[in-house]
C-alpha positions as CSV (number, residue, x, y, z in Angstrom):
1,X,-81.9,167.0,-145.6
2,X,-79.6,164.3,-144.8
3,X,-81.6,161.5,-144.4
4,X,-83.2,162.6,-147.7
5,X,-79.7,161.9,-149.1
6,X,-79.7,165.9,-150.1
7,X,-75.8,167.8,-149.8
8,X,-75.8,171.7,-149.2
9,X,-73.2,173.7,-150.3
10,X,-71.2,175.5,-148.0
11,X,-73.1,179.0,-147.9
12,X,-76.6,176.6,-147.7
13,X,-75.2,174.7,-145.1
14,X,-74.5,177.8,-143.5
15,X,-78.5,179.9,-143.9
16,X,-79.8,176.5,-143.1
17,X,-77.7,176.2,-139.9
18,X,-79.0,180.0,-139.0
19,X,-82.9,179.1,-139.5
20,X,-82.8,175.5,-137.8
21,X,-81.1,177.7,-134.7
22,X,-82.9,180.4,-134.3
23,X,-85.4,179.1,-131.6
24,X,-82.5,177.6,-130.0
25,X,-80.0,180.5,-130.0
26,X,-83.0,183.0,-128.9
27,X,-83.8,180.3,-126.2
28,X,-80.2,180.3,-124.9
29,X,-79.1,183.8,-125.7
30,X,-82.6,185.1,-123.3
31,X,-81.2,182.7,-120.3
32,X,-78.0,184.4,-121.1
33,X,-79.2,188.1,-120.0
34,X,-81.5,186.9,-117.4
35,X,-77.9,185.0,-115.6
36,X,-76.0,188.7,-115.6
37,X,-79.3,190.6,-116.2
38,X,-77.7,193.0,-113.3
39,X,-74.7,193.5,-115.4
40,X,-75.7,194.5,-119.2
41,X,-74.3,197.4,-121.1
42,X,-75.2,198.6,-124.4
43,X,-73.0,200.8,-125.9
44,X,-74.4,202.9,-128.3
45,X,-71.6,205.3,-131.2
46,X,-72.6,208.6,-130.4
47,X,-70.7,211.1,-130.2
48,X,-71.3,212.0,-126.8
49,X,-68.8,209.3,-125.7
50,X,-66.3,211.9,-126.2
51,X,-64.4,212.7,-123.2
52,X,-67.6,210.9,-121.0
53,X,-65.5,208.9,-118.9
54,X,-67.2,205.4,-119.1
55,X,-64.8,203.3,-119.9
56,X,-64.3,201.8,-116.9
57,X,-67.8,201.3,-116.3
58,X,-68.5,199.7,-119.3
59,X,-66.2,197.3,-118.6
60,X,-66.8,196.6,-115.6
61,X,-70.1,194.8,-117.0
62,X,-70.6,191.1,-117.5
63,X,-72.0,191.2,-121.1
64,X,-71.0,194.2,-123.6
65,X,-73.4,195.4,-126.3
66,X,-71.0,197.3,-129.3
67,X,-72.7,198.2,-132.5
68,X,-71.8,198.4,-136.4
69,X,-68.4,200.6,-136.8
70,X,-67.5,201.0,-133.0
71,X,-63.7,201.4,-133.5
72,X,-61.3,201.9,-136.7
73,X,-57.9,201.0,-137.5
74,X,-57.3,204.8,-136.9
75,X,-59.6,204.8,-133.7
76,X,-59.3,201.6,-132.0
77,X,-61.0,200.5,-128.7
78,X,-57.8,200.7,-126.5
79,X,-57.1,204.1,-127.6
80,X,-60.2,205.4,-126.8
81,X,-60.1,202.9,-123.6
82,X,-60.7,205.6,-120.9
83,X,-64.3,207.0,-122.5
84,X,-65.8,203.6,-124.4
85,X,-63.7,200.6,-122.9
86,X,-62.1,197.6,-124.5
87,X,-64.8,195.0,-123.4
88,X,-66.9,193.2,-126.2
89,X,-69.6,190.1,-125.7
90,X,-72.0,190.4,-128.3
91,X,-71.6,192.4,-131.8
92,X,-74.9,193.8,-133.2
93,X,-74.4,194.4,-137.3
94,X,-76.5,195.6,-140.4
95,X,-76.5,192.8,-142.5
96,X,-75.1,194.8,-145.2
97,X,-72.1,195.9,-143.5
98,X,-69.0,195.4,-145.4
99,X,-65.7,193.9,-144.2
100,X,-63.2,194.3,-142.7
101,X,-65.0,193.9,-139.2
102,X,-63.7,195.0,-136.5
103,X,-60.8,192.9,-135.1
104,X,-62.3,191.9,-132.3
105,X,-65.1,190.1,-132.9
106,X,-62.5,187.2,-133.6
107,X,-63.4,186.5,-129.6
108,X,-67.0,186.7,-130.0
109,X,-69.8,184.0,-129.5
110,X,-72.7,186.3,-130.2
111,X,-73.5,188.3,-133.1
112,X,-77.4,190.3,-133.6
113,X,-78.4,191.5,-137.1
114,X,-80.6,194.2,-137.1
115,X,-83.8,194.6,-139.2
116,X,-87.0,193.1,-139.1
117,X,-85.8,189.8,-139.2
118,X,-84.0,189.3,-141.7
119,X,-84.2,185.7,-141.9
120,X,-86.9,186.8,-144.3
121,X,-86.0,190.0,-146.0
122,X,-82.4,190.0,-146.5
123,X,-81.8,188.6,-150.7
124,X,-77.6,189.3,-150.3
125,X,-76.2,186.6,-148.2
126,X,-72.5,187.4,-148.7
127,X,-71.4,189.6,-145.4
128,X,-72.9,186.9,-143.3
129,X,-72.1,183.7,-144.4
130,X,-68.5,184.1,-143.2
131,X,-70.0,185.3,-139.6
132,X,-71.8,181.5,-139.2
133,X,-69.3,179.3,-140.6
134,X,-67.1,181.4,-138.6
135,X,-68.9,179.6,-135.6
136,X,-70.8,182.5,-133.8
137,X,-74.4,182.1,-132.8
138,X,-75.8,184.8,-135.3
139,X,-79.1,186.0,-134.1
140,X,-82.0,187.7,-136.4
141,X,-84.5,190.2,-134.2
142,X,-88.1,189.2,-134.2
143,X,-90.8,190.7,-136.1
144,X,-92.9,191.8,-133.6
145,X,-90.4,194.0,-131.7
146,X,-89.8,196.1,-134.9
147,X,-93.7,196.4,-135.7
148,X,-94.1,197.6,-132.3
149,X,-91.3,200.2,-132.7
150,X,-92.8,201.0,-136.1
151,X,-95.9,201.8,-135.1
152,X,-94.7,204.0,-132.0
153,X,-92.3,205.8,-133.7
154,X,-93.5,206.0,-137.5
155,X,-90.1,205.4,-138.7
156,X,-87.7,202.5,-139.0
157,X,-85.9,201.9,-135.6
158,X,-82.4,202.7,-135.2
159,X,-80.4,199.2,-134.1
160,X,-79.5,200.6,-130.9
161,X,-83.0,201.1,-129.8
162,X,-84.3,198.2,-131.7
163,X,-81.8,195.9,-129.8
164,X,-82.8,197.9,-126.2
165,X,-86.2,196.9,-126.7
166,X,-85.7,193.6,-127.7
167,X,-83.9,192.9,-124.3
168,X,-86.0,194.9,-122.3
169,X,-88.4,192.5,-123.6
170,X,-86.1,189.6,-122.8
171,X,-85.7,190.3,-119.5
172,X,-89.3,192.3,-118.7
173,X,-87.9,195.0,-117.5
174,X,-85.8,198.3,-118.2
175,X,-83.9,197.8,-114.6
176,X,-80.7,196.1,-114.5
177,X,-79.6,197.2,-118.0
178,X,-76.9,200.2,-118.3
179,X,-76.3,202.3,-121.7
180,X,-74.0,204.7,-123.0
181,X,-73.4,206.3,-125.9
182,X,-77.2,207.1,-127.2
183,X,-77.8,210.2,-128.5
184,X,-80.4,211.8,-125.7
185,X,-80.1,215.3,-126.8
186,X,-79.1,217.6,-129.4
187,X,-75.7,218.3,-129.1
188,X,-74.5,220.6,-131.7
189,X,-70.8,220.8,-130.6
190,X,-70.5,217.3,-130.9
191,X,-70.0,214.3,-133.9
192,X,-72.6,212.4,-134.7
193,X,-70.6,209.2,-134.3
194,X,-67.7,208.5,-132.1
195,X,-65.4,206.4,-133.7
196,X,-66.4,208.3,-137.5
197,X,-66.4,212.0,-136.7
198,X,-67.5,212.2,-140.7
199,X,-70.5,209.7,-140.3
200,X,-73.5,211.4,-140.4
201,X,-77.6,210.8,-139.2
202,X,-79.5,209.2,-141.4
203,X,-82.8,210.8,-142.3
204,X,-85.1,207.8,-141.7
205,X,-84.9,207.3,-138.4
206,X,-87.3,209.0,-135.7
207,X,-84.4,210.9,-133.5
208,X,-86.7,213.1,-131.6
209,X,-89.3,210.2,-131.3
210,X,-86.2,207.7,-129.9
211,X,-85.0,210.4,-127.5
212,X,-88.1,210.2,-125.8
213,X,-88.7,206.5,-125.8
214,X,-85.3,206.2,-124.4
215,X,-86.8,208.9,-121.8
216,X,-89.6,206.6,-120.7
217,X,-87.0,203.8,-120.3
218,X,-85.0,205.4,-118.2
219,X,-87.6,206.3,-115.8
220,X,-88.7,202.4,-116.0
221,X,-85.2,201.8,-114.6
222,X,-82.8,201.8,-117.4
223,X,-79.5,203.4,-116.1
224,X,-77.4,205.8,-118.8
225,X,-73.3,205.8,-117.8
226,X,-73.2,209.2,-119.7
């Protein structure tokens, strides 16, 4: 576009960045996993983080998976240090998540938007605009890793196990990779979600279905902190 003489505005400098990118950033963000693939955590918001006792743990990991809402203003990370940690590498988001974010992806290189890749779906730009020209690497999730999930579950993934499966499939195998803070079983005396005690399932996801794909993962070698 520039040596067609052609100026962007800010927001189309900004989608245009994301697309020419992607390749790269995928490129780069799979060598990143494979260099610490023995030190991965994702940490999902379930409520059974309460009083689990990871936090060390999790932070003891080289790279740090946190979802969506992981901490409030009421329930920040260091409050809640001793069960979820304080650690943060990449940030995975719905697209349509509204500001304020969290304050500490201020520190954060890598962010993952969940969805079928978006790149292609998403018509409301305005939550991530300010995410690229805020300099992160914004990644979108690949197609074929959602179809997959789709078809297996015959629901719409959740992000936690959409993202799981995605790096499972980065680094070919479960092993190497811990978790925490994914719903595994029913747990009636417990929230839904950690840091909203209010928030509650959604209806379109495949729980039971999840529970047992995360089952199979763990027997491939995937390792649960809780």
């Amino acid at each position: 576009l520039e040596q067609r003489g052609v100026t962007l505005s800010g927001d189309a400098e900004a989608l245009a960045q994301l697309q020419a990118q992607q390749d790269n950033w995928r490129a780069e963000f799979t060598h990143l996993l494979n260099a610490h693939r023995e030190s991965i955590c994702v940490v999902g918001n379930a409520g059974a983080l309460q009083g689990a006792g990871c936090g060390a743990e999790i932070d003891s990991s080289d790279l740090v998976i946190r979802f969506n809402r992981f901490a409030t203003r009421d329930r920040p990370l260091e409050a809640a240090a001793e069960d979820v940690g304080q650690k943060l590498t990449v940030w995975v988001c719905a697209p349509g998540l509204e500001p304020p974010y969290p304050e500490e992806l201020e520190d954060v290189e890598w962010v993952i938007l969940t969805g079928p890749d978006i790149r292609y779906q998403l018509s409301h730009w305005q939550n991530v605009i300010p995410i690229i020209q805020a300099g992160k690497k914004v990644l979108t999730v690949p197609l074929g890793i959602w179809r997959v999930l789709v078809k297996e579950l015959e629901a719409p993934p959740s992000a936690g196990v959409l993202c799981l499966a995605w790096f499972i499939e980065m680094l070919g195998t479960a092993e190497g990779i811990q978790a925490a803070g994914f719903q595994r079983t029913e747990q009636a005396d417990k929230s839904y979600h950690f840091a909203l005690p209010r928030h509650k399932a959604v209806k379109r996801h495949n729980w039971a279905g999840e529970r047992r794909l995360l089952a199979k993962w763990e027997s491939d070698g995937l390792g649960f902190l809780d």
